[in-house]
GUTORDREN-195840 format. One line per field, with one value per residue (C-alpha): residue in one letter; x, y, z; residue number from 1. Coordinates in Angstrom, 2 decimals, m for minus. Example, Ala and Ser with C-alpha at 12.3 -4.5 7.8 and 13.67 -1.06 7.14 Angstrom:
BEGIN
residuo <- [A,S]
c1 <- [12.30,13.67]
c2 <- [m4.50,m1.06]
c3 <- [7.80,7.14]
num <- [1,2]
% end
This chain:
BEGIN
residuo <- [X,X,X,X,X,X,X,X,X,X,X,X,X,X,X,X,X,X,X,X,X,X,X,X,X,X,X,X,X,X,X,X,X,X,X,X,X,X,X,X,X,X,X,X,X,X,X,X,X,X,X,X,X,X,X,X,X,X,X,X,X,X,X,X,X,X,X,X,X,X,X,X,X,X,X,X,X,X,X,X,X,X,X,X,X,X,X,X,X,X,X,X,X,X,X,X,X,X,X,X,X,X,X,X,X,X,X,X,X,X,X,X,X,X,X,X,X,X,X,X,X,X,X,X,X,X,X,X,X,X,X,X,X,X,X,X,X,X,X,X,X,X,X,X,X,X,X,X,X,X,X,X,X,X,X,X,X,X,X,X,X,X,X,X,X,X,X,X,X,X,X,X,X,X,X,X,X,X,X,X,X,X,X,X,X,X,X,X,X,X,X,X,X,X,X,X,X,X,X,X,X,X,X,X,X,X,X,X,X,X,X,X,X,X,X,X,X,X,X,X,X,X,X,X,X,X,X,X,X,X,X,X,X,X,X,X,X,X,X,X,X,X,X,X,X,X,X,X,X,X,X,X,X,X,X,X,X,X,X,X,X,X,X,X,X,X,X,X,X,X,X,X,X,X,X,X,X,X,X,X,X,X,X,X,X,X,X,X,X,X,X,X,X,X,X,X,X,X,X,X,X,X,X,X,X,X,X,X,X,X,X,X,X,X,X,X,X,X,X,X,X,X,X,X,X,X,X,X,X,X,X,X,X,X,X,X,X,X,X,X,X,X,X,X,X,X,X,X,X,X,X,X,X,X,X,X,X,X,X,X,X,X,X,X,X,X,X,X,X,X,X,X,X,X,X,X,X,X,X,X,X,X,X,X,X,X,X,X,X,X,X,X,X,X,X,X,X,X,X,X,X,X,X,X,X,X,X,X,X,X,X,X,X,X,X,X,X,X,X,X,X,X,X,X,X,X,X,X,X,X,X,X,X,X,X,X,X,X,X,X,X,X,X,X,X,X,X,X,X,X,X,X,X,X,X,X,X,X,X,X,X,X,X,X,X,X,X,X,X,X,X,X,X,X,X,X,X,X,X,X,X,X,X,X,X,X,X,X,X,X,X,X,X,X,X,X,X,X,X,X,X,X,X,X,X,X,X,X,X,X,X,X,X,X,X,X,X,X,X,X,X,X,X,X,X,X,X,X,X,X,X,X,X,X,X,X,X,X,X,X,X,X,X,X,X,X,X,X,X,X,X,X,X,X,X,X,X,X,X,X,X,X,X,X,X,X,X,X,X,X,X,X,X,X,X,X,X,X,X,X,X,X,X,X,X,X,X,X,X,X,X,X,X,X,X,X,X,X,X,X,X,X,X]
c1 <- [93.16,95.47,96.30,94.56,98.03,98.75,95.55,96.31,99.82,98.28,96.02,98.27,100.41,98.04,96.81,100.10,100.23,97.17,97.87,101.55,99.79,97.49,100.42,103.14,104.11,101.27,98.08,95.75,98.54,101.27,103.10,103.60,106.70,107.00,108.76,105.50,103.55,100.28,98.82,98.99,95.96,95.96,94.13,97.52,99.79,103.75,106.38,110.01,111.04,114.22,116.47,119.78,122.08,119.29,116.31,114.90,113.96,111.66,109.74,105.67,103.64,100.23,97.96,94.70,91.92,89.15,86.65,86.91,83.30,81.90,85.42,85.26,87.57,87.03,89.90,92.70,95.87,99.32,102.46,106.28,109.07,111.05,115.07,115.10,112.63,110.18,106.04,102.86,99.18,96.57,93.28,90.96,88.73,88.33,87.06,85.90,86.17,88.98,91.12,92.40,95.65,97.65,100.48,102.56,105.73,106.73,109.82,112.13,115.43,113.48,111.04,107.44,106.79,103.32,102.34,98.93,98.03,94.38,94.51,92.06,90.81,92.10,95.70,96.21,98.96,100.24,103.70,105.02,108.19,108.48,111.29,112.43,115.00,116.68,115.33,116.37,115.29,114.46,114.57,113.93,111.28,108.35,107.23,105.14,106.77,107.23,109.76,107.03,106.81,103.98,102.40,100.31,101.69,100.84,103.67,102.95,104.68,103.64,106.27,104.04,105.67,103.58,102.34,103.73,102.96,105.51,105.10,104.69,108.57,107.64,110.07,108.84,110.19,110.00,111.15,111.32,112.25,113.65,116.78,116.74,114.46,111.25,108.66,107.31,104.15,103.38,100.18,98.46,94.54,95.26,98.50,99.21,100.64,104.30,106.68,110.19,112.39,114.38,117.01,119.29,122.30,121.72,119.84,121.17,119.43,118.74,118.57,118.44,115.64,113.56,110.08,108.24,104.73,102.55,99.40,96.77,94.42,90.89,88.49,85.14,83.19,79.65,79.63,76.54,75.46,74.83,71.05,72.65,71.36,73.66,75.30,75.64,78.18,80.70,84.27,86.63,90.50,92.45,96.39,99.50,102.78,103.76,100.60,97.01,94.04,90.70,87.41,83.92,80.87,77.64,74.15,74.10,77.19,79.28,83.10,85.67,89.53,91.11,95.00,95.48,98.99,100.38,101.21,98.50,100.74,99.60,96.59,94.00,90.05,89.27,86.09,83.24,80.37,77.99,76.31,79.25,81.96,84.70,85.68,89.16,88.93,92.08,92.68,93.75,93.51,90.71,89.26,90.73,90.77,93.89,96.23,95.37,91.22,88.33,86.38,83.73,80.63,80.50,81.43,82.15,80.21,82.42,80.12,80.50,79.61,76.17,76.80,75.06,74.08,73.65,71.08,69.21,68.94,71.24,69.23,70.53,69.86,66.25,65.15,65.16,66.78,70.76,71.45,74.39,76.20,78.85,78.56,81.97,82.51,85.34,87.91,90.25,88.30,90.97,90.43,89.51,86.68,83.44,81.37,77.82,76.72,73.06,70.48,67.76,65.55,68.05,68.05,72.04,73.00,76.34,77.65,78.30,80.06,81.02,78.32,79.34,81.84,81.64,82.13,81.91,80.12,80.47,78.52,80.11,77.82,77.12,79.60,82.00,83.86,83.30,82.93,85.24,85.17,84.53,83.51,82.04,78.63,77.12,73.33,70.82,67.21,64.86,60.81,58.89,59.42,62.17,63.70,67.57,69.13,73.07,75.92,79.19,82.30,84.18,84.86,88.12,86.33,86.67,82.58,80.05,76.83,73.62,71.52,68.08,67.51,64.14,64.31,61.09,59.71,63.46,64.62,66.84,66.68,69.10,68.85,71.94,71.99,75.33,76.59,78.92,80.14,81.66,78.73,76.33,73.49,71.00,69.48,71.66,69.66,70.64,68.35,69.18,67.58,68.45,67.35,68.21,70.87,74.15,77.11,77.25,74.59,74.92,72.86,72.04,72.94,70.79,71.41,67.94,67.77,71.25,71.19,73.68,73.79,76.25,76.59,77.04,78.61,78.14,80.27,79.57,82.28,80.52,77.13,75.25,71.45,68.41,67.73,69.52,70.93,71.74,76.46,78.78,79.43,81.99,80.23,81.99,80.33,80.74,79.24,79.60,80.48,77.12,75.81,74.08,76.74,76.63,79.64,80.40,79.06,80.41,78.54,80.11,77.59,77.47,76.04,74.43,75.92,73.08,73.47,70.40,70.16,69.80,69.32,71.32,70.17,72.70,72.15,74.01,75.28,75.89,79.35,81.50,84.30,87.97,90.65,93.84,97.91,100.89,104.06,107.43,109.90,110.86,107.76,107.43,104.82,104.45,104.12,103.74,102.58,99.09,97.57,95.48,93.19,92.13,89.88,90.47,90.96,93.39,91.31,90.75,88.15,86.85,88.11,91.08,93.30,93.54,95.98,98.44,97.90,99.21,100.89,100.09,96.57,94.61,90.51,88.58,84.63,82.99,84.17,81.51,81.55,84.08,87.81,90.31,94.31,96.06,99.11,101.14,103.76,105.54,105.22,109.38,108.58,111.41,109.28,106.00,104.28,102.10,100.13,98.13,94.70,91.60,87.98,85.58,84.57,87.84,88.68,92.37,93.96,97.75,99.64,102.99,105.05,104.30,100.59,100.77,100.69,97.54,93.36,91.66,88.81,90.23,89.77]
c2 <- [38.66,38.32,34.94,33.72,33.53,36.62,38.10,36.43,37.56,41.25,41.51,40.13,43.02,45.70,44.27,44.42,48.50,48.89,47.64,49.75,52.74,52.43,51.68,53.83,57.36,58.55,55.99,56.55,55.35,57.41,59.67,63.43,64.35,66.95,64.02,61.88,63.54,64.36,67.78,70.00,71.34,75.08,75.36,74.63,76.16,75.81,76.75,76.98,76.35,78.43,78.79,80.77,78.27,77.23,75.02,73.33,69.49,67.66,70.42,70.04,72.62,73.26,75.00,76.29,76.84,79.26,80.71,84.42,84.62,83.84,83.82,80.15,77.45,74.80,72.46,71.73,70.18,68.94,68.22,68.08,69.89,67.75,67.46,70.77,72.42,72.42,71.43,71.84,71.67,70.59,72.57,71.06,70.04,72.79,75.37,79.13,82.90,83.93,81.61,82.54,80.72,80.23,78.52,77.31,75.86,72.71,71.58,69.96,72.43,75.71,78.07,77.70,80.54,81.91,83.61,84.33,85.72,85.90,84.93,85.18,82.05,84.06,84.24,80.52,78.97,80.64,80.53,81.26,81.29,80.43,81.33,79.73,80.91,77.78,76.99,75.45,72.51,72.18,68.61,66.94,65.66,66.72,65.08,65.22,66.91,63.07,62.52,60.38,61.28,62.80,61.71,63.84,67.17,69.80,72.40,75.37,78.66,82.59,82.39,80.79,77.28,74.40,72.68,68.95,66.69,64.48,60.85,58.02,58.49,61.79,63.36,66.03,67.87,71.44,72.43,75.45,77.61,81.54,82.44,84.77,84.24,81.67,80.84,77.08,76.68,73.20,72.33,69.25,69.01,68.65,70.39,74.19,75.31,75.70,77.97,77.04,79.88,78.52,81.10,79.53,80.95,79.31,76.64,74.10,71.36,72.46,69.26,68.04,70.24,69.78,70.21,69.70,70.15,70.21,69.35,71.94,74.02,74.53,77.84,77.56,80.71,82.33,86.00,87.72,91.29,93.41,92.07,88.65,87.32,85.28,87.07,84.95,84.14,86.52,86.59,85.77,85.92,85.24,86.57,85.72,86.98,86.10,84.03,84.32,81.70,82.57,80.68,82.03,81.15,79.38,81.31,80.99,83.12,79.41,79.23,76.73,77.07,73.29,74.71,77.35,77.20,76.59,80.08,82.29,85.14,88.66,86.54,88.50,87.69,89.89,89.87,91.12,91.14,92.67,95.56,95.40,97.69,95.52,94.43,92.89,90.78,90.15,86.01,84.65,81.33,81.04,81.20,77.98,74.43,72.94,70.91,67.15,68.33,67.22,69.96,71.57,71.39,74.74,78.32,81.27,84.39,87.21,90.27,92.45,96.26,97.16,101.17,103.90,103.47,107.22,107.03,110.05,111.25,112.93,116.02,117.74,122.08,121.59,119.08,115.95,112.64,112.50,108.76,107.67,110.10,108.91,109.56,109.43,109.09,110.83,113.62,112.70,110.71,107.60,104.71,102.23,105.32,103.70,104.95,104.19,104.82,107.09,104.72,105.41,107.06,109.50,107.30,106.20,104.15,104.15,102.11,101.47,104.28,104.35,106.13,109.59,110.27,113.24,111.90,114.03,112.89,114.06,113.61,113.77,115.04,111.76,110.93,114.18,112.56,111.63,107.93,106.20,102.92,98.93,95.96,92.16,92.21,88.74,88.30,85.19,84.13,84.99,83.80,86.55,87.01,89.22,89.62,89.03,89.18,89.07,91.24,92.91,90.68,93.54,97.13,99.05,100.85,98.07,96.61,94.92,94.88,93.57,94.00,93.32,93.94,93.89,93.48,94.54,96.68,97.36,98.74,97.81,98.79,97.87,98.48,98.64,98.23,98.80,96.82,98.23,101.86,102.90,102.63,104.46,104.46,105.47,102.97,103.52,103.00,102.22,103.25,102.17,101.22,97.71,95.22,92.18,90.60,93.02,92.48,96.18,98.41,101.80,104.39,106.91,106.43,107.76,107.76,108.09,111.21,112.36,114.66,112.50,111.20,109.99,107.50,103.78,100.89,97.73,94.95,91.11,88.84,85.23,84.34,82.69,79.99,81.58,84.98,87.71,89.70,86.57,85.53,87.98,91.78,94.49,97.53,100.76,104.23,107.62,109.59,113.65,114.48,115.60,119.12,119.23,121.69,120.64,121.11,118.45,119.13,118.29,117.75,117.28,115.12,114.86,110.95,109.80,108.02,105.46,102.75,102.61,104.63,108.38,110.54,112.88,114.76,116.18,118.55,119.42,122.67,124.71,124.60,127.21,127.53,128.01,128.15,130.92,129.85,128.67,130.53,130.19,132.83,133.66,134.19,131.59,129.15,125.53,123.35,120.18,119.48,119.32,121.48,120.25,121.51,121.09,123.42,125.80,123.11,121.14,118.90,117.05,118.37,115.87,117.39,117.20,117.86,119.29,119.62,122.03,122.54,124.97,128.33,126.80,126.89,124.29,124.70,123.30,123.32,121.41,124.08,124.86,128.29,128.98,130.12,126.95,126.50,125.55,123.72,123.45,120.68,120.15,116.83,115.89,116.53,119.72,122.40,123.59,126.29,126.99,126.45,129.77,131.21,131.13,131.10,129.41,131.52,133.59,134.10,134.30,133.46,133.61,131.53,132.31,132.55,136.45,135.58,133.34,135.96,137.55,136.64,136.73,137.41,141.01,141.78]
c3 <- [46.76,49.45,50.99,53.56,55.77,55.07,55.95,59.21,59.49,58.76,61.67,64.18,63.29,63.67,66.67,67.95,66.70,68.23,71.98,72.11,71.09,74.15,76.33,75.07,74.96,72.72,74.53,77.26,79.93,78.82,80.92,79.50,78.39,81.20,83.54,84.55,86.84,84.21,83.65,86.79,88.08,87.89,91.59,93.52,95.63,94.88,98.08,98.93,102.91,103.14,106.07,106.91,104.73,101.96,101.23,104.64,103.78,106.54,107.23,108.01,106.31,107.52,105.38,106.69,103.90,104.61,101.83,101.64,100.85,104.30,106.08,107.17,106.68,104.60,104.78,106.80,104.60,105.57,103.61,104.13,102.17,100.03,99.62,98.00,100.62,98.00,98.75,96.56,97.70,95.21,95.50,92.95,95.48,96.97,94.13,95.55,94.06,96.93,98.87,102.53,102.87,106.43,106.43,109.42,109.29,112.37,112.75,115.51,113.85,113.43,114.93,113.79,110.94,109.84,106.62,105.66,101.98,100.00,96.66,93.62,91.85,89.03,90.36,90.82,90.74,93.53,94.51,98.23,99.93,103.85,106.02,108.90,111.89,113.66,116.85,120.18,121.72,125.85,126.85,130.89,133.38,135.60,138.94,141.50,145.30,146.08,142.82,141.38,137.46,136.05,132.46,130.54,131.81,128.76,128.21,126.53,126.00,125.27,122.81,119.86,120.69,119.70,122.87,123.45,126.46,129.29,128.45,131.38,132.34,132.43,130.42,127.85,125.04,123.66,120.30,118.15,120.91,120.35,121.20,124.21,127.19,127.41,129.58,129.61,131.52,133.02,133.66,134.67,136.46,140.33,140.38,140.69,137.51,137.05,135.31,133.90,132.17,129.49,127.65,124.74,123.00,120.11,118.66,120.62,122.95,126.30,128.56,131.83,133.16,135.95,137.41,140.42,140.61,143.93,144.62,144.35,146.15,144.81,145.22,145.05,144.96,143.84,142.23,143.88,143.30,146.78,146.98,147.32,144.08,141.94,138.75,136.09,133.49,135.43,134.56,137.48,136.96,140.31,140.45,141.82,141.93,138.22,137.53,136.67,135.91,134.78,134.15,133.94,136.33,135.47,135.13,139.11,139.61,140.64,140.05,140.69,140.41,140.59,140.27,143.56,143.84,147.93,148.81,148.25,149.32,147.15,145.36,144.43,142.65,140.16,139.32,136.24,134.99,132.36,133.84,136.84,137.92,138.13,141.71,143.15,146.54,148.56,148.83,152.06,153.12,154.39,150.67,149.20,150.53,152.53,150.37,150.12,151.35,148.87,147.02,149.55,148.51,150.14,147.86,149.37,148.24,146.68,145.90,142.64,142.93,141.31,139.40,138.00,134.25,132.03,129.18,127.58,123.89,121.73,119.44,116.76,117.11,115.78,118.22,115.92,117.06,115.81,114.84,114.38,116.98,119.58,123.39,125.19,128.71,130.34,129.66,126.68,125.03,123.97,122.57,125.44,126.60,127.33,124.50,122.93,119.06,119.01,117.83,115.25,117.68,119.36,122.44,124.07,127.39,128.99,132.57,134.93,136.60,140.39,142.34,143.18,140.88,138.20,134.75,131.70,128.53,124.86,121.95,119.05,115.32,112.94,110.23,110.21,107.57,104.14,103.15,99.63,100.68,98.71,100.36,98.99,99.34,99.37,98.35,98.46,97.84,100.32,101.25,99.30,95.01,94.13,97.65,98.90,102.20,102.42,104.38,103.91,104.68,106.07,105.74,105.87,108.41,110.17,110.97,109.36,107.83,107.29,104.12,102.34,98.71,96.37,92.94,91.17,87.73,86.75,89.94,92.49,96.29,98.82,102.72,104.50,108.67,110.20,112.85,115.89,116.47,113.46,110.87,110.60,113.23,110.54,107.78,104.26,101.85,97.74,94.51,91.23,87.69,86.74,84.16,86.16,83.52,83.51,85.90,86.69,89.13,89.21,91.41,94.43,98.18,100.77,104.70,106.51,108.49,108.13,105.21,103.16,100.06,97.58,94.65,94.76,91.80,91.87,89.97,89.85,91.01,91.24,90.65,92.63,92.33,93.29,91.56,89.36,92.30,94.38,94.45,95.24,94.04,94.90,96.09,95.89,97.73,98.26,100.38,100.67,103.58,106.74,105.86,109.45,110.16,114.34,116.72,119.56,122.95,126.16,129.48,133.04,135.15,139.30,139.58,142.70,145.36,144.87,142.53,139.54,136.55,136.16,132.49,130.90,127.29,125.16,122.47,119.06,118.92,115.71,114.33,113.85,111.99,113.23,110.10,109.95,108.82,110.64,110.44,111.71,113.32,109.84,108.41,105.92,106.14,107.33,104.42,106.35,109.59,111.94,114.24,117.35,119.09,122.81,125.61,127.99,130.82,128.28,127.28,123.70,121.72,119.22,116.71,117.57,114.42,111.26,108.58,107.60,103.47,101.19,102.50,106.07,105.84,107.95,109.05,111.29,110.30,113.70,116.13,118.69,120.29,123.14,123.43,122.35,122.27,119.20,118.63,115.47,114.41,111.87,109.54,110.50,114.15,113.96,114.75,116.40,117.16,120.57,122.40,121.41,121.50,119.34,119.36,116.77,114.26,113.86,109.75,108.95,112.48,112.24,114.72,115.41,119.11,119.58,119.60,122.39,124.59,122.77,124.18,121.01,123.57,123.75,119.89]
num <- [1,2,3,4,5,6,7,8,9,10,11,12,13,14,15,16,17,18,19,20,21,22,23,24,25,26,27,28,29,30,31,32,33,34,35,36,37,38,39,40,41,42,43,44,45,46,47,48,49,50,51,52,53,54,55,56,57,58,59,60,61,62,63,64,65,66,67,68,69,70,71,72,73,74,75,76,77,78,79,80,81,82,83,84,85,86,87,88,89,90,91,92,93,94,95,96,97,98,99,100,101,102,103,104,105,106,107,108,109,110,111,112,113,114,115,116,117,118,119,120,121,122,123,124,125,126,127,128,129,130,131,132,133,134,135,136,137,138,139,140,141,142,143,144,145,146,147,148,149,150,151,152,153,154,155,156,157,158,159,160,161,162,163,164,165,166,167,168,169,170,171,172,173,174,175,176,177,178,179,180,181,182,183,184,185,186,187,188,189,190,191,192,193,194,195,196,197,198,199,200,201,202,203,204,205,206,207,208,209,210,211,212,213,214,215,216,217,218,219,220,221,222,223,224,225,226,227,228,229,230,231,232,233,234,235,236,237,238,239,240,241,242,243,244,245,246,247,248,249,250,251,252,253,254,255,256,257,258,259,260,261,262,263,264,265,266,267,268,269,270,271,272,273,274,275,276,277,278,279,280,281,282,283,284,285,286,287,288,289,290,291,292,293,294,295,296,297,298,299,300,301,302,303,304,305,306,307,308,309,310,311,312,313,314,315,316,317,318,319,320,321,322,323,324,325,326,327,328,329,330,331,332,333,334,335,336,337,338,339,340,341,342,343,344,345,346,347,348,349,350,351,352,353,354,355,356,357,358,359,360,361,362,363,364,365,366,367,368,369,370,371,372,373,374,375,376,377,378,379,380,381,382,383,384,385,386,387,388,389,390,391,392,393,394,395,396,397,398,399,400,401,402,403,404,405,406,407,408,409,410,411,412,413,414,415,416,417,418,419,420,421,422,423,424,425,426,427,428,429,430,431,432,433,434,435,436,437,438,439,440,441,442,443,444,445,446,447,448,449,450,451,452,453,454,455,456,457,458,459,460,461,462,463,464,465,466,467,468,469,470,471,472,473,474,475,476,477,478,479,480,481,482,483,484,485,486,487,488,489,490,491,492,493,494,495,496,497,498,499,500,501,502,503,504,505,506,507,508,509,510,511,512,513,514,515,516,517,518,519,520,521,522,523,524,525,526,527,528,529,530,531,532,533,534,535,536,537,538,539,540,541,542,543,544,545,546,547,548,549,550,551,552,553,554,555,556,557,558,559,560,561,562,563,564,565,566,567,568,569,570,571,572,573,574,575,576,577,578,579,580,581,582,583,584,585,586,587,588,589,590,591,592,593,594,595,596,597,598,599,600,601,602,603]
% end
């Protein structure tokens, strides 16, 4: 038996055991041996600020947080670098399949930096480095004509500078400026903007600067069309000499401009509209108000010019409607060319075009190009058993999508409806067998009415509540290329000299094929290099290039009948060939200089 005092003695001790192993090193309190700071969650983000000479303490970080999934942000988070530039960012809270991470750096020494990456939930932690480039600082005051300071003046700049605001003494600061030239803008409701070039050598504090704002002007207008009526939600930008302002009208066609500086020397009103041609009025000063006058209640009416809008159908060779062409407007066909995808029923609209004018409109075949491409699909429940409705994030093609899938008897079927010009006018549609528990799809890929087809995969990323198909997969596609085997065709167009809308039709023609080798002087073949092809009149054709392969053989399989010039370059830019003759159809065409001065129409 053990004594009663020692029994006593005993428990005291293990009590004593008992209360430092819950407060020391190995107890529910303790701190790791890592240093102190506990476990580190693996959703984080780890940096480095560096500058020229090393590590950049004090500097804010801004991260903005977006979910890749629907491309929104989420969060907003600051920090500040510490002593060694260093800065972490935990994400626990904020748990999602793909994070979107922008991060800006602010900071009174340096120039504001931006990096944006995506990262995987998989690739956390990440770890990012941010450099910074020292910056200058422009320091100084802003006042009315009569010297009185001005508070609450916001200066911005073009130059990515992060706008600050003059206190009551008036006196502002800029920071983070570039070395070389800048342009401040000062702006302030009742005063006509003002504009203050600032160009440091170095980063180094630019001070003593001043700026005198005067009173402003205001414009009051109303966009009408020529019947008088009001045109709403137009777009008016008015110009000066080295400035512009813009604002937008109200559904009656009512503007206002509060800053109209006090020359209005060279001003201008540009003016547009949906449906509009756009349409520039000369300002003078009998358009704005005299300085110091109240607002009148009165607005001047500025008409916009009505035009003539094209629309017709676009038929393949056998009559049927060709969704998912292109119509171009004009000659060379660029980028910025007013153009309008073929809808599902053959039917196209283009406008407005100034009455009178002759205009020239192409329609290009559907798809002339084969389709590899991936995208995130993202799928939920819908009302009705079995049925989904979701959209692509983005294609590399560069639009979007929206899509409806049914589930039901062990097959899957997806219907895809592109949005914008570069999908396909036509509905895609997606077949597959599927027993509604694997992670992996597989099946057939039809476009409606196009004659394509290809094969489609799709992969689970993240699950989602509501049904087997419902979270988000990876699709992958391809797509053989259109066997309609149509040409372009190009139509020139007289419009009337009366505004309204008048049709035009445009048919498909068969293609033809145009395909030979390019040779130098000496005989030996390109082995790298394009050829392009325009019209007789010099124009593009839209098909406009095709590449030199092996022995210097190019093709091009969307030729439409008719006599064309070639022109072949070489991949370095050193040498080229052209221009020359050919027609579509020719087999084996050799281009070379001493054929330049051969018609191909003579053979």
């Amino acid at each position: 038996m053990i004594p009663t005092a020692l029994r006593t003695l005993l428990a005291c001790w293990l009590a004593l055991i008992g209360f430092a192993a819950l407060c020391g090193p190995e107890g529910a309190g303790a701190q790791p041996p890592d240093g102190g700071e506990g476990e580190q969650p693996r959703l984080r983000v780890e940096g480095l600020v560096s500058g020229p000479e090393g590590p950049a303490a004090g500097v804010r970080v801004l991260l903005e947080l977006s979910d890749m999934r629907i491309r929104r942000q989420v969060a907003f988070l600051e920090t500040v670098s510490d002593d060694t530039g260093r800065f972490r960012f935990d994400l626990s809270e904020h748990d999602m399949p793909v994070f979107g991470l922008q991060f800006n750096t602010v900071s009174p020494r340096f120039q504001e930096s931006l990096e944006i990456i995506e990262a995987s939930r998989a690739e956390m932690p990440v770890r990012v480095e941010l450099a910074v480039q020292p910056g200058a600082v422009a320091q100084g005051i802003v006042t009315d004509s009569e010297g009185t300071p001005l508070e609450g003046v916001e200066i911005t700049s073009w130059a990515g500078v992060r706008p600050q605001v003059s206190d009551e003494k008036g006196e502002w600061e800029v920071f983070g400026l570039a070395m070389g030239r800048n342009q401040l803008t000062f702006r302030k409701e009742g005063f006509a903007d003002e504009f203050l070039n600032v160009a440091p050598e170095g980063p180094v504090t630019v001070s003593g600067l001043e700026v005198v704002m005067q009173s402003a002007r205001s414009l009051r207008g109303r966009v009408v069309d020529q019947s008088g009526e009001g045109v709403p939600r137009a777009t008016a930008l008015l110009r000066f000499p080295g400035r512009f302002q813009q604002t937008a009208g109200d559904e009656s066609g009512l503007f206002v401009f509060k800053a109209v500086p006090k020359d209005v020397t060279g001003g201008e009103l540009h003016l547009e509209a949906k449906g509009f041609l756009p349409t520039t009025h000369e300002i003078s000063e009998a358009d704005v108000s005299t300085e110091g006058e109240a607002e009148s209640e009165e607005a001047r009416t500025y008409a916009i010019d009505n035009g003539v809008f094209v629309r017709g159908h676009v038929r393949l060779p056998d009559g049927k409607p060709a969704p998912g062409s292109i119509v171009i407007a004009g000659e060379q066909g660029g980028p910025l060319a007013p153009r309008s995808m073929v809808r599902q029923d053959g039917q196209w609209e283009l406008g407005p075009f100034p009455p009178g004018e002759e205009v020239a409109f192409t329609a290009l075949p559907p798809n002339p190009v084969e389709i590899r491409t991936a995208a995130d699909v993202y799928l939920e429940d819908a009302p009705g058993r079995g049925r989904y409705v979701g959209g692509v994030d983005y294609w590399p093609a560069g639009f979007a999508s929206d899509f409806t899938a049914t589930l039901a008897n062990g097959k899957v079927e997806m219907r895809r409806r592109d949005k914008g010009e570069r999908g396909f006018g036509a509905e895609v549609v997606y077949r597959a067998d599927w027993d509604g528990a694997g992670n992996e799809i597989k099946g057939e890929v039809e476009v409606v009415g196009m004659r394509q087809s290809g094969t489609f995969s799709m992969r689970r990323r993240y699950g989602g509540a509501g049904g087997p198909l419902a979270g988000e997969w990876e699709i992958r596609e391809f797509i053989d290329p259109s066997r309609l085997n149509v040409a372009p065709v190009r139509k020139s167009l007289a419009l009337p000299i009366i505004t309204g809308t008048t049709a035009l039709d445009l048919a498909l023609v068969p293609s033809r094929t145009l395909s030979g080798q390019v040779v130098k002087e000496n005989e030996r073949p390109f082995l790298d290099g394009e050829v392009l092809i325009l019209d007789w009149n010099g124009s593009r054709v839209f098909q406009p290039r095709a590449e030199i392969g092996i022995a210097g053989r190019f093709s091009f399989d969307r030729v439409p009948d008719g006599v064309f010039r070639l022109i072949a370059r070489s991949g370095d830019g050193q040498d080229s060939v052209g221009p020359v003759l050919a027609r579509g159809g020719a087999e084996g065409l050799v281009l070379s200089p001493e054929m330049s001065r051969e018609d191909p129409m003579d053979d």
